[in-house]
MDAnalysis code that builds the backbone (N, CA, C; Angstrom):
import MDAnalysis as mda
import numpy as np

u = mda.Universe.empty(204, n_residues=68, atom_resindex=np.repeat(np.arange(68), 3), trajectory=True)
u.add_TopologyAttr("name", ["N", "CA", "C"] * 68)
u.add_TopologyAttr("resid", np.arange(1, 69))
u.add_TopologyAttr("resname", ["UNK", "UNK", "UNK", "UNK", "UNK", "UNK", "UNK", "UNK", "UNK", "UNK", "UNK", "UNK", "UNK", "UNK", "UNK", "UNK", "UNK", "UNK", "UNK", "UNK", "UNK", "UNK", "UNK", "UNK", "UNK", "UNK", "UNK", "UNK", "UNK", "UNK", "UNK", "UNK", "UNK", "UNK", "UNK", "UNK", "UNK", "UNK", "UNK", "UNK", "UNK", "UNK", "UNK", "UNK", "UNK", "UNK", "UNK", "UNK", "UNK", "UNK", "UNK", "UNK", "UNK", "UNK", "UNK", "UNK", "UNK", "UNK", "UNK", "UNK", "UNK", "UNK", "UNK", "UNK", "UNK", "UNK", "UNK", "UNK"])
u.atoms.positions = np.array([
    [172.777, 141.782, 190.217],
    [174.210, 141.755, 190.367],
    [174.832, 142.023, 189.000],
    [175.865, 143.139, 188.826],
    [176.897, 143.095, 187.701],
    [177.328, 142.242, 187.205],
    [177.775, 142.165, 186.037],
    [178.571, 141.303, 185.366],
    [179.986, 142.420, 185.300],
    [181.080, 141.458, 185.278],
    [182.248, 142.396, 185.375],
    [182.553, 142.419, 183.469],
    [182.780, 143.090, 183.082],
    [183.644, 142.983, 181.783],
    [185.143, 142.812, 181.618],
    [185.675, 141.880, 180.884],
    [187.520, 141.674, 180.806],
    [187.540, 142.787, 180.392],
    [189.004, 143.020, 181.372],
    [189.726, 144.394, 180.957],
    [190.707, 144.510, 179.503],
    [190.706, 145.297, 179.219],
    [191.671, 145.446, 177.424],
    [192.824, 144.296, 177.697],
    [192.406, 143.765, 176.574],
    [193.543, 142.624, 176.302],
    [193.293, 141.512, 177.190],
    [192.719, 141.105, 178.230],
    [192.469, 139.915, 178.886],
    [191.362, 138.898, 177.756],
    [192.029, 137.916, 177.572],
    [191.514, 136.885, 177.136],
    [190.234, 136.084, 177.651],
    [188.994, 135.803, 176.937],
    [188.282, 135.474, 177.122],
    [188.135, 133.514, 176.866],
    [187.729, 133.055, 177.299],
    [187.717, 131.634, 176.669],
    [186.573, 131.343, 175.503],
    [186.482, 130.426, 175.213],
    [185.573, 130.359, 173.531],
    [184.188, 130.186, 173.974],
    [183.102, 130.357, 173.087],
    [181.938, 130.393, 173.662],
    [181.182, 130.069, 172.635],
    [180.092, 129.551, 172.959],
    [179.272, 128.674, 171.723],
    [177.976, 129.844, 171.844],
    [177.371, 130.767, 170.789],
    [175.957, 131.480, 170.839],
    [175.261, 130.382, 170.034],
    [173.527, 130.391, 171.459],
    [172.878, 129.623, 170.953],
    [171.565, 130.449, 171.163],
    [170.106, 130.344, 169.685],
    [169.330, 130.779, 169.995],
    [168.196, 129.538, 170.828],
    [167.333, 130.581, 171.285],
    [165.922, 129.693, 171.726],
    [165.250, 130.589, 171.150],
    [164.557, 129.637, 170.175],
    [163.061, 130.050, 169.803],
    [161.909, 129.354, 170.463],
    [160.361, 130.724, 170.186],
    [159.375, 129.651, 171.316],
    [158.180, 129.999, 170.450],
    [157.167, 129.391, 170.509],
    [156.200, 129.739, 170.310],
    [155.418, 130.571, 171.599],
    [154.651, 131.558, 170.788],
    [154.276, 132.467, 171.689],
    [152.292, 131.737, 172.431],
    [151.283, 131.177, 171.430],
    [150.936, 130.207, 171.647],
    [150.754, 128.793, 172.593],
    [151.516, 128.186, 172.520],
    [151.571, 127.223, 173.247],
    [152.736, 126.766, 173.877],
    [154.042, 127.998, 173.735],
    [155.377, 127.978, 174.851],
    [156.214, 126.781, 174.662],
    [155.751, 126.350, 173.625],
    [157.204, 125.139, 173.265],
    [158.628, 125.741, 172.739],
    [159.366, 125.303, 173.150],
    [160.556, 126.337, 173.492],
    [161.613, 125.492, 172.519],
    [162.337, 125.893, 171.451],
    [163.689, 125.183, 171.301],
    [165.155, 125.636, 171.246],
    [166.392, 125.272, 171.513],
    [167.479, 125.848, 171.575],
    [168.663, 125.058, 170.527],
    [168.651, 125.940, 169.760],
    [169.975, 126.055, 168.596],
    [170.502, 126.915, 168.900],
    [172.010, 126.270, 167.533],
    [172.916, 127.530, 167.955],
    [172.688, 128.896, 167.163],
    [173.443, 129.737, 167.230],
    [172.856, 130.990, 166.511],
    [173.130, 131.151, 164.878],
    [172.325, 131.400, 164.247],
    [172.974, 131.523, 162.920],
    [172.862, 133.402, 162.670],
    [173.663, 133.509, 161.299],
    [173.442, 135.277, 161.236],
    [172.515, 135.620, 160.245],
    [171.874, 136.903, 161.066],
    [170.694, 136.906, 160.577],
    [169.903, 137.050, 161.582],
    [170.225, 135.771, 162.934],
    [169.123, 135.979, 164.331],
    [169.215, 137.239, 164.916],
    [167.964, 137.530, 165.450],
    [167.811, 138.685, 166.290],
    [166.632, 138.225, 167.276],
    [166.681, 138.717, 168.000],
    [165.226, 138.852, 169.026],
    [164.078, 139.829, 168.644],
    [162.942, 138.968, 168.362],
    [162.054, 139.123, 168.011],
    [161.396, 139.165, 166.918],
    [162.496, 137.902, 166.019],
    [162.536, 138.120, 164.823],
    [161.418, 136.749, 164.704],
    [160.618, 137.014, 163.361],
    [159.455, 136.019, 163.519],
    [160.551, 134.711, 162.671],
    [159.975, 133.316, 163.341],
    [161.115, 132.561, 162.633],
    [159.899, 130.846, 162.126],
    [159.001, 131.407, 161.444],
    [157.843, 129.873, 161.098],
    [156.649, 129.825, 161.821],
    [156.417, 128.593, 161.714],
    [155.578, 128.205, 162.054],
    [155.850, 127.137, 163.387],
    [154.940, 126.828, 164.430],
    [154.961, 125.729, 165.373],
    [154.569, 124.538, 164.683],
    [155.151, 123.056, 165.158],
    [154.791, 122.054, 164.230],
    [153.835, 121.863, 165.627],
    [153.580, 121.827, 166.938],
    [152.642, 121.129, 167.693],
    [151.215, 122.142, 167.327],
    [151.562, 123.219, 167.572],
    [150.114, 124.026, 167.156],
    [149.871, 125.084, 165.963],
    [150.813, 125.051, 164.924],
    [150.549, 126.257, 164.204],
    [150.644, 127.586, 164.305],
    [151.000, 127.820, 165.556],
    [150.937, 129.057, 165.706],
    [152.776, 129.929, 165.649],
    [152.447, 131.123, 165.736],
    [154.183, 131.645, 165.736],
    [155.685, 131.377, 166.068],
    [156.481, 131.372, 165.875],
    [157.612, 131.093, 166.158],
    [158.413, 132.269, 166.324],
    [158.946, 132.532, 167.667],
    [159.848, 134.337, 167.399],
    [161.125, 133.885, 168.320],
    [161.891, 134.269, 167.577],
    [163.214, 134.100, 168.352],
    [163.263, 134.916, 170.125],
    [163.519, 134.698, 171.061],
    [162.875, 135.202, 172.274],
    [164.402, 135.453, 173.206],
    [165.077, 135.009, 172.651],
    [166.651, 135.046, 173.308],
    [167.754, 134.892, 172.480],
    [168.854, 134.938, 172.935],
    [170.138, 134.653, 172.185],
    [171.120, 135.130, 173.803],
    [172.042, 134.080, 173.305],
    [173.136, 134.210, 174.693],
    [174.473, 132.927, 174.406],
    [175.298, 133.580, 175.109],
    [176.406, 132.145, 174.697],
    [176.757, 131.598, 176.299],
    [177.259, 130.246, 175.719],
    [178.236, 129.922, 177.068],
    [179.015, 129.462, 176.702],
    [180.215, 128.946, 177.717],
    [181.338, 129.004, 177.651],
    [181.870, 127.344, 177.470],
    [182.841, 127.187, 176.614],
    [182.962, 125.938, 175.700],
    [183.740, 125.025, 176.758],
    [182.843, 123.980, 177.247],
    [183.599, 123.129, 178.656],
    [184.940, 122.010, 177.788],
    [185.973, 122.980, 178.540],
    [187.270, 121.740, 178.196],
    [187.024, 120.527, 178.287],
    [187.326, 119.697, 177.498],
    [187.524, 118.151, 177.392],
    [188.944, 117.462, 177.823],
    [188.765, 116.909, 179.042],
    [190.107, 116.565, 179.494],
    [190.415, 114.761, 179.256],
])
């Protein structure tokens, strides 16, 4: 299914980008927010459970829930 895009000039609401990095290894997964600089597939350490790689595997935002 599409995603629609806002049309020129329609306002979007605020949105928080957050990455998940994972190890490729043993699939422990974590989610921060994005800093610049992230990209996908960018190698990002080491795993503290197994040593093995760390690669950024996503990036995506959502949308900042009003506080009423």
């Amino acid at each position: 299914m599409a995603t629609m895009l806002p049309a020129i000039g329609e306002k979007r609401g605020k949105q928080i980008v957050y990455t998940i990095e994972e190890c490729l290894s043993c699939g422990e997964k974590k989610k921060r927010t994005f800093t610049v600089g992230d990209y996908v597939y960018k190698e990002n350490g080491q795993c503290k459970k197994c040593n093995g790689r760390i690669y950024i595997t996503m990036i995506y935002a959502e949308p900042v829930k009003p506080t009423q």
